[in-house]
C-alpha positions in Angstrom: -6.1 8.7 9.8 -8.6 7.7 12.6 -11.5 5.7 10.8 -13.6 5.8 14.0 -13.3 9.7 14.8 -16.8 11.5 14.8 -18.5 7.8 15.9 -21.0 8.2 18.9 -20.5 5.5 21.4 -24.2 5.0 21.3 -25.0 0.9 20.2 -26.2 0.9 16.6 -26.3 -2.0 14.1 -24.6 -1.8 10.7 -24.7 -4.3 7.8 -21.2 -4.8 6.8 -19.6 -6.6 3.4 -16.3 -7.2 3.3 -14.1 -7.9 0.6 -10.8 -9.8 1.6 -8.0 -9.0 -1.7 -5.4 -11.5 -1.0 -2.3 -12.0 -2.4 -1.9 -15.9 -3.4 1.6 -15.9 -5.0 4.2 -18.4 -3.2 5.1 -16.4 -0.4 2.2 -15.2 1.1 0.9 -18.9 2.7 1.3 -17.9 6.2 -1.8 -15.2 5.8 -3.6 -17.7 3.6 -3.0 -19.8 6.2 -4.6 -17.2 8.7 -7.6 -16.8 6.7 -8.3 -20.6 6.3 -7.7 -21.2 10.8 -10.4 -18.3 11.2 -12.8 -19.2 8.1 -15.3 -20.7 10.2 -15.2 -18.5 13.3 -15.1 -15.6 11.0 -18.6 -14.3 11.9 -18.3 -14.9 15.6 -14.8 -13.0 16.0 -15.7 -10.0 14.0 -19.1 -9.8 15.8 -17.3 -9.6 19.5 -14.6 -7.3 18.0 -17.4 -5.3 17.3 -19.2 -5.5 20.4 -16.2 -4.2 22.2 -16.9 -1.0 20.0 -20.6 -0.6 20.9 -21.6 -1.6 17.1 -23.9 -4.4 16.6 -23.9 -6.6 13.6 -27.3 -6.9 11.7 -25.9 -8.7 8.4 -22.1 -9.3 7.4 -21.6 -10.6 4.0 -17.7 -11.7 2.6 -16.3 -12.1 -0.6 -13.3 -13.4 -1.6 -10.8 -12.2 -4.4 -7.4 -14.0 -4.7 -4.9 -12.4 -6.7 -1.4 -12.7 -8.2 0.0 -11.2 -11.5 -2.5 -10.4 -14.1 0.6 -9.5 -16.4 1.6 -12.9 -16.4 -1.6 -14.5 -17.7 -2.4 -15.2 -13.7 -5.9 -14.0 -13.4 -7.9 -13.3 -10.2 -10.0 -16.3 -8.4 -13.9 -14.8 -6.6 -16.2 -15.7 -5.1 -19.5 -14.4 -4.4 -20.3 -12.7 -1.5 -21.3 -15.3 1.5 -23.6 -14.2 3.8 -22.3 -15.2 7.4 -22.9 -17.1 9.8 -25.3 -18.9 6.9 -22.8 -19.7 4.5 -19.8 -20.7 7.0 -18.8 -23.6 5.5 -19.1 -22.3 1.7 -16.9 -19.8 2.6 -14.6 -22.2 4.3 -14.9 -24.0 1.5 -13.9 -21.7 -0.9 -10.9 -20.0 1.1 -9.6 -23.5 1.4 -9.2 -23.6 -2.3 -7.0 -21.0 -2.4 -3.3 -22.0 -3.1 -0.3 -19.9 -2.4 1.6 -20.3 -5.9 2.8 -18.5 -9.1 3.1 -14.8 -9.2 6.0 -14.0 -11.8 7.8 -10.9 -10.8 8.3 -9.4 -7.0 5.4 -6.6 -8.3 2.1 -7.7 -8.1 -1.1 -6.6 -9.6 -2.9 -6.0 -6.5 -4.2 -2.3 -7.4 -6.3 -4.0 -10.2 -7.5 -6.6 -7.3 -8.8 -3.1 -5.1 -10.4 -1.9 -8.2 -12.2 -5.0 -9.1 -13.0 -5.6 -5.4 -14.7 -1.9 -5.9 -17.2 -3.1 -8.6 -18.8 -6.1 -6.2 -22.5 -5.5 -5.8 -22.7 -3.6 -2.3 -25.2 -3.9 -0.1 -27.6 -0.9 -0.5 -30.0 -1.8 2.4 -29.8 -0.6 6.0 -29.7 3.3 7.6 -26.0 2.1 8.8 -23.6 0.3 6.3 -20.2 -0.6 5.6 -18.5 -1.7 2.2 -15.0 -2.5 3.0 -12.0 -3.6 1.3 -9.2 -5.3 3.2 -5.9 -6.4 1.1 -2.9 -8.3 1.9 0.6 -8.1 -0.2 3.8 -8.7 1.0 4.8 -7.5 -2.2 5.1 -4.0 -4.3 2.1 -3.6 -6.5 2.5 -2.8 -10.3 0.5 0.3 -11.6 -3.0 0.0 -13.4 -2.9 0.0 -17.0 -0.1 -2.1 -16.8 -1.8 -5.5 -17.7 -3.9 -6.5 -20.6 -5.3 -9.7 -19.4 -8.4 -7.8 -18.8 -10.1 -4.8 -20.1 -12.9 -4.1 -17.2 -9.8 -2.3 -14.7 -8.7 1.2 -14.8 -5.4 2.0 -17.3 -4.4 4.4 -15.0 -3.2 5.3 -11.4 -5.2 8.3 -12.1 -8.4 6.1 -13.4 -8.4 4.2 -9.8 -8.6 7.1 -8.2 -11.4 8.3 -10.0 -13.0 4.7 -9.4 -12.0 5.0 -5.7 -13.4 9.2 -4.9 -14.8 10.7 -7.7 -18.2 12.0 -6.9 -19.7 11.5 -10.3 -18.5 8.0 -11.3 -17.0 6.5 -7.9 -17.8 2.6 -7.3 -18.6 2.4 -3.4 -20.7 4.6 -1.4 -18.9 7.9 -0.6 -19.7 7.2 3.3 -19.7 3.5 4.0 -16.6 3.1 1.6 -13.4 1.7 3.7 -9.7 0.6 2.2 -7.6 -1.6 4.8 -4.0 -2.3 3.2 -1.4 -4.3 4.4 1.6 -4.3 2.6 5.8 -3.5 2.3 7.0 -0.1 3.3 7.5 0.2 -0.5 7.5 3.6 -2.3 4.6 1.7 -4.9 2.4 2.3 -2.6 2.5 5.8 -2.1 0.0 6.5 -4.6 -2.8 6.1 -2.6 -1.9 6.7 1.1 -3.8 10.2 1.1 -7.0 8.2 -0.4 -9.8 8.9 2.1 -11.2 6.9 4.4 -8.0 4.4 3.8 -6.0 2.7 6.4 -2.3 1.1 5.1 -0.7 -0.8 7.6 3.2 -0.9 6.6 5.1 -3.9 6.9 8.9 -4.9 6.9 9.4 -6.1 3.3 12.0 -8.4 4.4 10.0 -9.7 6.8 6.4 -10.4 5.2 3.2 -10.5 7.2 4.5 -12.5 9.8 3.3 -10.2 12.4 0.2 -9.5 11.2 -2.4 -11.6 13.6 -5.6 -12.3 13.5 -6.5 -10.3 16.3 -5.0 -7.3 14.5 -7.1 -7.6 11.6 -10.4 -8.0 14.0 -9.0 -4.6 15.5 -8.2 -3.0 11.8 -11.8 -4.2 11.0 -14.0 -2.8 14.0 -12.3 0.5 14.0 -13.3 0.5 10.1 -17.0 -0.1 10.8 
């Protein structure tokens, strides 16, 4: 799917919050990693990634939700959404906190971390806005309902997608809504690869998200916007 079909190329500013879902169990320190180089210049690279694409950025606001294995007792870690370039070193701050540990089984509960990420209070000002969610799992991801650590998550794959594009009782706006996904070529995530307005980005499973750069994030995130 092409996220930036039926754009004009006319300049237009957008306020855009971003949730970053990352996976934090013991293999996944290379993207954490990532995350923490770029905190800082965060606002600055997405801003000229977005120039390049005639947009123009009138607020950007980032949350962050860390995730493992809510089956194993593991909950989620997030923050509150950081309004950038105001609140650079609070949200370097808190990504720095973030450890690359635990995570039980190779399944992870990263599903539950999309649906919670879909609850965050969006912003509802602007003409022009974006509310997107950007996950990264080098791992499969275990099916809603699975977990009872929490009882504010859908208990079914069918649930999230009602949470995701039902008209009546969706989370995010129907038109500013956008799902980036990187994770394994791994059957688990066929469930929602027909979702609209959702970008996955397939990765070796052997391999990780070694190749996944910063620079191809800034290029997932201004074609999203």
């Amino acid at each position: 799917m092409n996220m930036d079909e039926n754009i004009s190329s006319e300049k237009y500013s957008v306020n855009v919050d971003l949730v970053l879902c990352i996976d934090c169990t013991g293999s996944m320190g290379p993207v954490i990693d990532m995350v923490k180089k770029n905190a800082l210049t965060f606002h600055e690279q997405i801003t000229k990634a977005l120039e390049k694409k005639d947009r123009e950025v009138e607020q950007l606001r980032i949350k962050v939700i860390g995730f493992r294995d809510l089956t194993y007792g593991e909950d989620m870690e997030e923050s509150k959404f950081f309004d950038l370039p105001q609140e650079n070193e609070a949200f370097e701050k808190f990504v720095n906190g973030l450890q690359a540990t635990g995570g039980g089984d190779a399944p992870e509960t990263a599903l539950d971390a999309i649906a919670y990420a879909m609850k965050s209070p969006w912003v509802k000002e602007g003409s022009k806005k974006r509310h997107i969610i950007m996950l990264w799992t080098d791992a499969p991801t275990k099916m809603p309902g699975e977990q009872t650590l929490r009882d504010d998550l859908p208990k079914s794959i069918a649930e999230f997608r009602t949470w995701y594009d039902d008209p009546q009782e969706a989370k995010m706006n129907a038109f500013a809504k956008r799902l980036i996904v990187f994770a394994p070529d791994d059957p688990s995530w066929d469930c929602i690869q027909d979702l609209p307005l959702t970008n996955i980005s397939r990765v070796d499973l052997d391999k990780g998200l070694s190749e996944v750069t910063i620079d191809i994030v800034l290029t997932m995130l201004a074609n999203s916007v």
